[in-house]
N, C-alpha and C positions, 0 to 999 in steps of 0.2 A: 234492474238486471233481468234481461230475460230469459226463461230458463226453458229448457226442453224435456218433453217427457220420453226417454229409451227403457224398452221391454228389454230384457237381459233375459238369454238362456243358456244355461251352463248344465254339469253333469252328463255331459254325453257326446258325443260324436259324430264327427260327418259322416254320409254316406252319399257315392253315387248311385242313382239308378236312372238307365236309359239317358245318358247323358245328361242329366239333371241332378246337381248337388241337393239334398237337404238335411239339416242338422237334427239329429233325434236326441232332445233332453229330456232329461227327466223333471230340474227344475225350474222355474220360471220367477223373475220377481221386475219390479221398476224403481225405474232411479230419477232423479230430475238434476238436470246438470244445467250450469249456464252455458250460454253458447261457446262463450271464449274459452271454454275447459282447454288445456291441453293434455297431450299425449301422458305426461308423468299423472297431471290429477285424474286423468281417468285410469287408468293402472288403478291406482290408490286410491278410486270410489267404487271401483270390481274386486277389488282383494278384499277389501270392507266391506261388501255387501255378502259374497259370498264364501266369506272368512277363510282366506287362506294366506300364509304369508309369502308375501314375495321372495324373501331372502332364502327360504326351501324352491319354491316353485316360479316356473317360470310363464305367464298370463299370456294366452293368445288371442287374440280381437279380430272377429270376421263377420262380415255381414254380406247379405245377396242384394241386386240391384235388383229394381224392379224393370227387369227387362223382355222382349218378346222371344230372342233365343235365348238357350241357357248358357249360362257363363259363368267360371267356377265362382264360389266367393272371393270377394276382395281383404284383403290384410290389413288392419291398423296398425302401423308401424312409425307412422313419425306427426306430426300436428297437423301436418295439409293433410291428411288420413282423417283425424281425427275431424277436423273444419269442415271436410266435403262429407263424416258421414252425418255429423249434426245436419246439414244441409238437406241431408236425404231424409234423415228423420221426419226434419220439421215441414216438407216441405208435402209426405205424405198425410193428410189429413185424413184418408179414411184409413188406412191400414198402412201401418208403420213397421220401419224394417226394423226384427230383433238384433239385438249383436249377441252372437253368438261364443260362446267362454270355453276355451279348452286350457289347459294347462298341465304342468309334467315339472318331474323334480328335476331343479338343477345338478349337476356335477360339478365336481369341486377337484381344482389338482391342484398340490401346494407343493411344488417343486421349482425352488428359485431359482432363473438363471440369468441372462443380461437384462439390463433396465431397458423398457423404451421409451422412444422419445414421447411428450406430448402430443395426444391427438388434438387435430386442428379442428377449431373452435368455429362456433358462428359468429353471425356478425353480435348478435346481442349477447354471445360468451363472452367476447372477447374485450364488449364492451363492459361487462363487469367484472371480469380478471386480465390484471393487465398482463402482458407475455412475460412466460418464465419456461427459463430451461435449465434443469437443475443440472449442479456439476458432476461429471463420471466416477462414479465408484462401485466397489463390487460388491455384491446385497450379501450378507453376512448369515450363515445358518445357523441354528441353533445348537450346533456343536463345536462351530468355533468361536464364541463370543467371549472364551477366554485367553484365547491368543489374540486379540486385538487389544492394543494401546489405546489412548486417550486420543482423540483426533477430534478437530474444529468441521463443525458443519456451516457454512453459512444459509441464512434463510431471510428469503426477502416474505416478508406477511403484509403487504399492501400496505396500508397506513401506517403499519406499525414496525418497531426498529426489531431488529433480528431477533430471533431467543433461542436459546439453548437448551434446553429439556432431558433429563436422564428420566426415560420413562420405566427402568426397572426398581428407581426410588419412589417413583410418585412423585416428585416432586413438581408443583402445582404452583407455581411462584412465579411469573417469567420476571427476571432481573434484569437491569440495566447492564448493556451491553460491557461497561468498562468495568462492573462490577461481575462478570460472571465466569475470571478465571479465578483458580484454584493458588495454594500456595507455591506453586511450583511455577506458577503461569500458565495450567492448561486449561483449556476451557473441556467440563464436566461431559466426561462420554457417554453419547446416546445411543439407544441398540433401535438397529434400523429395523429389528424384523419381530412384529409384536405378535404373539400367537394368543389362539383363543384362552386360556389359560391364565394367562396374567394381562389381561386387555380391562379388568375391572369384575372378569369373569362374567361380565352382562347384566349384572346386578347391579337396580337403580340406586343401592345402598351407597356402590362404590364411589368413590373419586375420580370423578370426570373433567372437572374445570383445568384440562392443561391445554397448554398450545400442541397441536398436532401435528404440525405440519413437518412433512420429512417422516412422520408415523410409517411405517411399511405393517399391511395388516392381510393377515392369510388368504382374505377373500374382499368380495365387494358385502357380501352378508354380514361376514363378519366387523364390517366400517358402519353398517347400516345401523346393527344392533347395539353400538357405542353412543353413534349418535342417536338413538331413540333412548337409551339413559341417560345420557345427559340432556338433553330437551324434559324428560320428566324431571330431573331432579331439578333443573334451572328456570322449570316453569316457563316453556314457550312449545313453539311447535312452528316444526317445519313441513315445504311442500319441495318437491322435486322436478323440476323443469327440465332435468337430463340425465338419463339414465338410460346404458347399455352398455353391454359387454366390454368399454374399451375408457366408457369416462361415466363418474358421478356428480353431480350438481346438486348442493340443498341449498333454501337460502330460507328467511325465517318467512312465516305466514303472512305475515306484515308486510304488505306491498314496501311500506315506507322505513321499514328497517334496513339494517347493512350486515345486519349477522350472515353469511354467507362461508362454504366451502366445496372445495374442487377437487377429486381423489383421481388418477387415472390407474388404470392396470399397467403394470411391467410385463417388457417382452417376454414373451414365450411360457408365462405363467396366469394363471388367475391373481395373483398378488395385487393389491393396490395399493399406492401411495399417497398422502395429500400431499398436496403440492402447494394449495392455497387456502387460507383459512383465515377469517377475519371473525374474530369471539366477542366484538362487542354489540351488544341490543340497544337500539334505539327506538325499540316497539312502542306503541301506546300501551298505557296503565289498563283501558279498554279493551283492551284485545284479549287479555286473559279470562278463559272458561272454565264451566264446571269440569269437564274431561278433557282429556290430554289424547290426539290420534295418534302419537305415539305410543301411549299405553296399550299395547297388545298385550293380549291372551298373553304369547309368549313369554315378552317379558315380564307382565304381572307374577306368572307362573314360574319363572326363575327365581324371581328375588324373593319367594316364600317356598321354595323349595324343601326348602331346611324344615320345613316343621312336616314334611311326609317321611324324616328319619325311620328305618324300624318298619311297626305292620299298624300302628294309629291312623285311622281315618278320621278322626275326630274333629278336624279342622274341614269346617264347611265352607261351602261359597259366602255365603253371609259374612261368616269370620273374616273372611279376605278382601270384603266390601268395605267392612268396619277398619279393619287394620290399615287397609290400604289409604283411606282418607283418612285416618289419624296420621300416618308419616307422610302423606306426599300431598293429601290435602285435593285429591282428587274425587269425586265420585267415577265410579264404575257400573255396568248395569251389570246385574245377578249372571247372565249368559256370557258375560264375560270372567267374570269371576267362577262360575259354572268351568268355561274349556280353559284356564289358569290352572285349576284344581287339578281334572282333566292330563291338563301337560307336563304339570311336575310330579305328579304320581307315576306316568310313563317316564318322567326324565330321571329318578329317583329308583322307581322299580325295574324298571323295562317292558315293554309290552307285552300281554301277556299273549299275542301269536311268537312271539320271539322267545317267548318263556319254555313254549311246545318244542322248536327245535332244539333247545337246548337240556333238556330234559334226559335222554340216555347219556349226552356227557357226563351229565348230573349223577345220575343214578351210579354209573361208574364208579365217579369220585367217592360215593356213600360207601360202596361196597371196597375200595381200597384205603379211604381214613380210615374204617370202620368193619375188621375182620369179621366174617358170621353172618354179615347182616345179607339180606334177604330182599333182592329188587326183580321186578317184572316190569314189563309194560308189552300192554296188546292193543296194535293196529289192524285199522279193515284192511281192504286190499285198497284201496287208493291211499294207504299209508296214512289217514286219517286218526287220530289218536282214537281208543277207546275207552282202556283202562290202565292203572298204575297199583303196582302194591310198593311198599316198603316197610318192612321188620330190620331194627338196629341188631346187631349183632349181642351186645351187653344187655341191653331188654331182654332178648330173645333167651338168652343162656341164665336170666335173673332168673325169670318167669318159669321155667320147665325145671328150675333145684329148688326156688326159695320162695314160693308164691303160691297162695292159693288159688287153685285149679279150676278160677269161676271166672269168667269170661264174659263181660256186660258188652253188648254190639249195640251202635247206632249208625243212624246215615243223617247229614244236613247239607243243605244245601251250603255251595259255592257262590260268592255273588259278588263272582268278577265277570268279565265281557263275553265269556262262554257258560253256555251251562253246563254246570257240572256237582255232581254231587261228593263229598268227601264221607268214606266211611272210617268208623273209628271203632277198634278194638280193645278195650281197656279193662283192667282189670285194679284188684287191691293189696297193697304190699303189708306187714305183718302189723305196722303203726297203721293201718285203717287208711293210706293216702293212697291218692292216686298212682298209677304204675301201668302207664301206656303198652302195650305190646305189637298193634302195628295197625296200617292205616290205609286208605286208598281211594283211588277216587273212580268214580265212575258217571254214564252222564245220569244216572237217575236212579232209585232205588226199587228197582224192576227185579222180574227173579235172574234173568241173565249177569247183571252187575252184581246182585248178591253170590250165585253161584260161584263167578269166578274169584270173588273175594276169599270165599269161604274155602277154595278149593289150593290158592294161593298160600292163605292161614295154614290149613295144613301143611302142607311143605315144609314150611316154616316151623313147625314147632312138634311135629309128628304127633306119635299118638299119647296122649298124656292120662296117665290113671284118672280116672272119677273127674274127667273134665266136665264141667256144667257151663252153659249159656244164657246167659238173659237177656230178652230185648222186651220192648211194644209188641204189639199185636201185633205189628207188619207183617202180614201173610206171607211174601217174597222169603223173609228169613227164616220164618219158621221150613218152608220147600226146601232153600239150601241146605240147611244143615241138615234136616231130615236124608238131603241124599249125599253129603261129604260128610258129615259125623254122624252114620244112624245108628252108632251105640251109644251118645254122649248124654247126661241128661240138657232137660230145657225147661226153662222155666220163663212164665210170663210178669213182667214189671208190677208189681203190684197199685203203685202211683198211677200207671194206665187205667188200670182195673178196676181201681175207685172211679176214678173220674168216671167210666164208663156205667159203673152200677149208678151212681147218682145223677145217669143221664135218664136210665130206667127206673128209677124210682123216685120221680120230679116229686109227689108229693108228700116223702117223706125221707127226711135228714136219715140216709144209712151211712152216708161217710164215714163214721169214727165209731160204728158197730165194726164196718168191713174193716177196718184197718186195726182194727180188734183183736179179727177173724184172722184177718191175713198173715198176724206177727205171735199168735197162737202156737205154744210150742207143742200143747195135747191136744191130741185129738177131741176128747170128752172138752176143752173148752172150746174147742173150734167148731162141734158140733152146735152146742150152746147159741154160739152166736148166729151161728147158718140157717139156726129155723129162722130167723126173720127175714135172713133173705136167701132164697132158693133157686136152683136152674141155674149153678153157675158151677164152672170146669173148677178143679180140684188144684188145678198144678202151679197154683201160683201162693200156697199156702204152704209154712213151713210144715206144719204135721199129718199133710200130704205125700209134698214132696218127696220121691222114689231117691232121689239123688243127693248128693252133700253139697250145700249152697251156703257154708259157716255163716249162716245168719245174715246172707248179701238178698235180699227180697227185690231190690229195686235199680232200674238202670240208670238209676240221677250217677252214678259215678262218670259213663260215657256221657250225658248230657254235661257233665262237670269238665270234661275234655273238650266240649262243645263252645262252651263259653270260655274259657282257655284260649280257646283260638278264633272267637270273634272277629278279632280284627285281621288276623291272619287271613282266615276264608275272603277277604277281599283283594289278597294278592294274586299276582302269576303266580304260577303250582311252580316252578321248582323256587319262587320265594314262598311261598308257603311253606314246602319240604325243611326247606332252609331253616323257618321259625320252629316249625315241630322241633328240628335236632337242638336248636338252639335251646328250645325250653325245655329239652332232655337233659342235655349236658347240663342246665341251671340244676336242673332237682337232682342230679345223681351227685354232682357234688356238694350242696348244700346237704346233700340227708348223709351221705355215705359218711361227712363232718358229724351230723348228728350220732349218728349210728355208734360211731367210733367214740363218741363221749360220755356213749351211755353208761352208767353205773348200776343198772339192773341184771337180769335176767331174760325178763322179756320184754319187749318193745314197750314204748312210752304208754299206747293207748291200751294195750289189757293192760300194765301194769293198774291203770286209772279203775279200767272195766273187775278187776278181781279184789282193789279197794274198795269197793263198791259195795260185790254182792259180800265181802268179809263183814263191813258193817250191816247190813242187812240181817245176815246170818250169827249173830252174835247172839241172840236168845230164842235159837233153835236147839230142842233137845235132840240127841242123837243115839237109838236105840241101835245096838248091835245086833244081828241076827246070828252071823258066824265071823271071820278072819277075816272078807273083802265085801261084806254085805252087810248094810245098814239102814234104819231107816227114820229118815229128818222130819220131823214135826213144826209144818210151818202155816199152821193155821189155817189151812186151806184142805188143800188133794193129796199133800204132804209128797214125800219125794222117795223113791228105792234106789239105793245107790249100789251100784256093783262095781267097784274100784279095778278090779283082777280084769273085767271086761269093758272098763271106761262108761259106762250106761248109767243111765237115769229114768225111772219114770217120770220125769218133766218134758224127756226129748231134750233138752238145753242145749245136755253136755255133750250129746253126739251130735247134734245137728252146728256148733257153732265150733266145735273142737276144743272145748278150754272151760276149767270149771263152772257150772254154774253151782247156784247158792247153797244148794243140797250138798254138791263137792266140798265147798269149801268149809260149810261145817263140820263135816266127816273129817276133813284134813288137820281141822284146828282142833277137833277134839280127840283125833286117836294118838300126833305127833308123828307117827311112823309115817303119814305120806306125806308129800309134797306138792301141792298147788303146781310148781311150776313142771312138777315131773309129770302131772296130766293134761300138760299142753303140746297142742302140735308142734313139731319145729318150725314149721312155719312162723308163731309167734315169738320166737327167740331171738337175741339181740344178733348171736353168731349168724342165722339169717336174713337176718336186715342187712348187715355189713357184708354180708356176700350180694345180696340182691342189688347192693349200687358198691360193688370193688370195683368194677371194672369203670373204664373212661368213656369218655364220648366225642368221639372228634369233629368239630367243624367240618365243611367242603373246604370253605376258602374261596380266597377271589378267585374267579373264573379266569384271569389273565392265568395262572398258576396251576391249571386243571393239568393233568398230563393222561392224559388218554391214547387207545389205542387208536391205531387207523380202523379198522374193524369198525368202533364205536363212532368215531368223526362220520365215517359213510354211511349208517343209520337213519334212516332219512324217517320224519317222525313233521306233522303237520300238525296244525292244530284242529279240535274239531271242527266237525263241518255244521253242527247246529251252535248256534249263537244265543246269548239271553235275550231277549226283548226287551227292544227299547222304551225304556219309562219306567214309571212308578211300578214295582209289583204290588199286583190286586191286594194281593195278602195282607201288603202292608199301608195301604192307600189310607192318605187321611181324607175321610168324610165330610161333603161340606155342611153350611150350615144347615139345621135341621132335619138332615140325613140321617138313616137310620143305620146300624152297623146290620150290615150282615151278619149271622151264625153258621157258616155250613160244616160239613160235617168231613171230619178229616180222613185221608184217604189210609194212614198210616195207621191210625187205632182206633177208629171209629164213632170219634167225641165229636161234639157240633160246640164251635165256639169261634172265637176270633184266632184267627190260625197263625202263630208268628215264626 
């Protein structure tokens, strides 16, 4: 066979200048084709080389002559095309003409109306299917298929004797002609007009093996896609000798086979019909390969679809290499498995530039399921998305009656196709659990994204008594809040802070002095531990701290929202949006259940935290001073309790709001007070079950959104910066004997492996 070598360049476009064509691509690659390729196999060795499917797009083939005047390019359009430009190719020995690749998505119109006749065939058409012109009737839509009776199709299938077919059963059986009326004598009605939908839905899983012929199917794409599952499933593979807008030809790979079929389009529609089909293989045992060139990306990527349900990415390429060749007994290369993944994550999610225009719909819907709640979004002037808030209406009204007033902020990154950073505001409900209050995205944790966050939050939740803040060191948020809340207090993570000291004191273990230091209720013991280590800011220590922080030192709660939504951060934002509400409405009715169950006083976790220090405190002596003043002997600094003004000399009880050990001995031993009478209401059962009364409503399908015009004409793009393509640095695996990098992070200033 002798084969030729053609440069391919695609990605770009012609241009004239001064009367002379040239094509400006971006990429280039080569193919080796044998001479006698035709028209259909080169189609389908350019859609495979430069991965696109034909049944979206439609391939254009253009090449220049090597001539003295110029002359536009020439078109490949039929095989004497294809014949004369091999001819040129091969014929060039020093420099060889590229073929040049454009292409453009088809259009598709599924509006039935008269049949037409067959297009007239070639001579070697015609010598493989004999003439047939099927008899007149009227193509049936999909809303009257129940006013139609039982009616006899006839079909002539070349060697084989007529069949009958009801394809809305499936039924995959073809019967002998005398056997395949009904008990009334009718023979079983077929629906002539097969939509994407119930066609096997394109999944290689489906049931393919029926006779087709007389099939009426929405598109020629959609005829393609059937036959590319069934070729998988049936183990062959076909090539196509005639394909365009008016008739389809496959016939099997196997010169010497007879599997063949013939679909044309109907008048005045895109629709096609088979008309001729012969389903039996007489291939060689030989001829079967490791891969299947029907197996596309595409339909790899449908028929595993199902497992990107939800916000799991957890299903890798690999998986789908593996999976794939356990059911169909195919291998696949990773890159194919790679755009499968790829495809069914967009066919499942939606893309997430389609995610951006849909977005104020969205935000809408939030704000009308969901009374109170609280939505922004801010565009550049080229209508460029920038940023997003959203606060639920029920969060927002929990948080401002029934919630301690402590406020933990983080930012993480997004790592879907744009960049984008997600911020997350979260706080803690009276059982110590998590209790989201609102969220946002922005593209980076810059001080412009924090400001408008922080500026947004307020809105949202106005001004709240002894509200407190905690983040990392991120300098950005400590400037925002500074100029949106500069009365609130702030406090620094202490988990940061460690890390950070034990950057600066490589050669000796202070971890677990600082955190000593840092969870220190007295002053005299936090002093204690500071002489060893010095030169460091005050505010991230409880008996420092100016402000009331009930004992919340560290922002693992917001990082705890962080992993929460793991998998989420790799959707389109308004499926992200989407997961957030959804794992709201999960915890407001699973706890508001709890809440209501309770049989205590106060919440499940102080009840635990006040069992606790009661046994502690059981042989602590308790000297009276006067009527609300005592003092606990507890082998140490001992404790002054002043019951009338809630105080301790431990700091405990004022800084956590709810007895500490000192309390609770005084309580047990005088009778007259109550444990539960000197906790916040925050910690009360009646507070919990208020903090999740209210509901949480879904969006709902988007077919079902009802929005204003106002909101429709919103015009909202997606950003104009993009992630980078590839591995990120951050998380790059290192090759062999590679050393890891440590740099030093830009958010709290630790050197280490940055994840």
């Amino acid at each position: 066979m002798v084969l030729v070598r053609v440069p391919i360049l695609f990605n770009g476009e012609w241009i004239e200048q001064n009367d002379e064509y040239k094509f400006k691509g971006s990429k280039a690659k080569g193919i080796m084709i044998p001479r006698s390729t035709t028209y259909a196999e080169l189609v389908d060795k350019i859609a495979e080389v430069i991965d696109i499917d034909t049944s979206e797009f439609e391939i254009t083939m253009k090449f220049k002559l090597k001539t003295s005047d110029p002359m536009p390019p020439v078109t490949i359009q039929t095989n004497d095309d294809v014949e004369f430009f091999l001819e040129e190719v091969a014929s060039g020995m020093e420099f060889r003409n590229p073929l040049c690749i454009t292409f453009e998505r088809r259009s598709i119109s599924t509006v039935p109306v008269d049949r037409q006749p067959s297009p007239r065939l070639s001579w070697e058409e015609s010598h493989a299917f004999s003439s047939y012109v099927p008899p007149s009737f009227p193509i049936l839509s999909s809303n009257n298929f129940t006013e139609v009776n039982e009616f006899v199709t006839e079909v002539d299938c070349l060697d084989e004797p007529p069949l009958a077919v009801d394809l809305a059963l499936g039924d995959n059986t073809p019967a002998p002609i005398s056997s395949r009326t009904s008990n009334n004598g009718h023979v079983p009605r077929i629906n002539l007009l097969a939509s994407s939908s119930n066609l096997l839905a394109t999944e290689v899983s489906g049931d393919t093996d029926v006779s087709m012929v007389k099939e009426v199917f929405e598109s020629k794409e959609a005829l393609q896609e059937k036959l590319k599952a069934l070729a998988v499933k049936k183990r062959f593979q076909f090539k196509t000798p005639k394909s365009d807008k008016d008739l389809l030809v496959v016939v099997c790979m196997d010169d010497n086979c007879k599997w063949r079929l013939r679909a044309s389009r109907l008048k005045g529609c895109n629709m096609f019909e088979i008309r001729k089909y012969y389903n039996v293989h007489t291939c060689s045992l030989d001829s079967q390969e490791k891969d299947n060139r029907q197996a596309s990306s595409k339909l790899v990527g449908k028929n595993f679809r199902h497992k990107f349900d939800g916000a799991s990415s957890t299903y890798k390429p690999a998986d789908i290499m593996q999976d794939f060749q356990k059911e169909f007994g195919y291998e696949i290369s990773y890159h194919k498995a790679w755009r499968a993944r790829e495809f069914a994550m967009e066919m499942v999610r939606g893309s997430s530039a389609d995610s951006y225009h849909l977005l104020p719909s969205y935000m809408a819907m939030v704000e009308k399921k969901n009374p109170g709640s609280r939505t922004f979004i801010e565009k550049d002037s080229a209508n460029n998305f920038k940023y997003c808030f959203i606060a639920i209406g029920s969060s927002l009204r929990g948080f401002t009656s029934c919630i301690r007033p402590v406020i933990a902020v983080d930012g993480t990154f997004m790592r879907g196709k744009y960049k984008r950073t997600l911020f997350i505001a979260t706080s803690l409900d009276g059982n110590n659990q998590l209790y989201p209050v609102a969220f946002g995205v922005g593209d980076s944790e810059n001080d412009a994204s924090w400001e408008w966050f922080f500026m947004k939050l307020r809105e949202s939740i106005g001004d709240v008594p002894n509200l407190v803040f905690i983040s990392d060191r991120h300098g950005s948020i400590k400037k925002a809040i500074d100029k949106v809340f500069p009365t609130v207090g702030y406090g620094i993570c202490t988990h940061h802070l460690k890390r950070n000291v034990n950057a600066h004191f490589k050669e000796v273990d202070v971890g677990a002095l600082f955190e000593l230091a840092a969870k220190a209720y007295r002053p005299i013991k936090f002093t204690q531990y500071m002489n060893v280590i010095r030169s460091v800011s005050l505010n991230w220590a409880r008996s420092y701290f100016e402000g009331r922080r009930y004992g919340i030192i560290m922002t693992n709660i917001a990082e705890s929202m962080n992993s929460v939504l793991k998998e989420a951060r790799t959707l389109p934002i308004h499926k992200l949006m989407d997961c957030i509400i959804d794992k709201l409405q999960e915890w407001f009715a699973k706890r508001r259940d709890l809440a209501m169950d309770a049989c205590t006083l106060m919440t499940t976790w102080v009840e635990k935290q006040l069992k606790g220090k009661l046994d502690k405190s059981h042989t602590y002596p308790v000297i009276q001073i006067n009527f609300h003043e005592f003092i606990v002997k507890d082998g140490d600094l001992d404790g002054h309790v002043d019951v009338l003004q809630k105080t301790c000399s431990c700091n405990e009880f004022q800084i956590d709001q709810f007895p500490c050990e000192h309390v609770v001995a005084v309580c047990k031993h005088m009778r007259t007070y109550s444990v539960y009478d000197l906790c916040a209401h925050y910690y009360s059962v009646n507070a919990w079950v208020t903090a999740y009364a209210e509901s949480i409503y879904p969006v709902g399908p988007q077919e079902e959104w009802d929005v204003s015009e106002e909101v429709r004409a919103y015009v909202l793009s997606p950003p104009m910066k993009k992630r980078e393509v590839g591995r990120p640095r951050t998380t790059r695996i290192p090759s062999q004997g590679e050393d890891i990098v440590h740099r030093k992070c830009s958010r709290c200033g630790l050197r280490g492996i940055i994840d």
